[in-house]
C-alpha positions in Angstrom: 0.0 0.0 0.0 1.5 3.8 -1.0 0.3 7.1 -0.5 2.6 9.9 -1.9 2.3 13.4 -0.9 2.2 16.6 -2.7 5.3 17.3 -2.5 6.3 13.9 -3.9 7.2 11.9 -1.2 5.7 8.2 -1.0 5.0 6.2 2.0 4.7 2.4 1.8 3.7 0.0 3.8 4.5 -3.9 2.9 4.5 -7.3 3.2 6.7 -10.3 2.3 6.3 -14.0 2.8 8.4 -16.6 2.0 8.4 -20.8 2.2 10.9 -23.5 2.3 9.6 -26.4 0.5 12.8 -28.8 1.0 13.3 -28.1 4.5 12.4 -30.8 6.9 10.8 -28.4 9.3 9.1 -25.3 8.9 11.4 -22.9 7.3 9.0 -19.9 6.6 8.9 -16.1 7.3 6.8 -13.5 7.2 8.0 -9.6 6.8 6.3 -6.3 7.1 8.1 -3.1 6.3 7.2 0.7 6.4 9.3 3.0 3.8 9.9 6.3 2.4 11.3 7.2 -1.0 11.8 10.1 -2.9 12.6 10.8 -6.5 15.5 13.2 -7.3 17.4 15.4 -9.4 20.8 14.8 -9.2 22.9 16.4 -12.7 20.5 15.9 -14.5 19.8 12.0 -13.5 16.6 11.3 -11.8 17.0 9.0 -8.8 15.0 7.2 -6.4 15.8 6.2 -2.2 13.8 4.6 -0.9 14.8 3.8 3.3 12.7 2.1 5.9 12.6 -0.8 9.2 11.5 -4.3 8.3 10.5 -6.4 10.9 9.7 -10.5 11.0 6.6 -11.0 12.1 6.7 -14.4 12.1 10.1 -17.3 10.9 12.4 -20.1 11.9 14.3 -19.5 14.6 17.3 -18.4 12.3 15.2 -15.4 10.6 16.1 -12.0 12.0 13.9 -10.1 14.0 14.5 -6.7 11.9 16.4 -4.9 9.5 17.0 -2.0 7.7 16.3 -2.0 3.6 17.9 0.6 1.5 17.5 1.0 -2.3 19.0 3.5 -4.8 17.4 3.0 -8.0 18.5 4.8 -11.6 15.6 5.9 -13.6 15.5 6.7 -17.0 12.8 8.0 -18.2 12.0 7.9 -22.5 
């Protein structure tokens, strides 16, 4: 789900699952993150970052119980 401001800013909040289906036990996870991103200017190249907490709802006892995510993505526009 987004919702992006007037002044360009977009807030997201997400969900990830994922499954195992070779592990002998139950090897899943479940993730929800909340995130802010921005589109930029930057010499003439339009970027995106996007920055936000992720945290595990529910996993094996391995899976982490929260994280950072970080993205820089390129755009080029036609």
């Amino acid at each position: 789900m987004n919702y992006t401001t007037p002044d360009a800013w977009t807030f997201s909040l997400q969900t990830e699952a994922t499954y195992n289906w070779e592990a002998e036990e139950d090897e899943g996870t479940v993730s929800l993150g909340a995130f802010a991103s921005k589109v930029v200017d930057i010499a003439g190249q339009k970027v995106s970052f996007q920055a936000g907490p992720r945290w595990w709802a529910a996993g094996a006892d391995t899976a982490p119980d929260w994280g950072l995510r970080f993205n820089v993505t390129l755009l080029f526009p036609k």
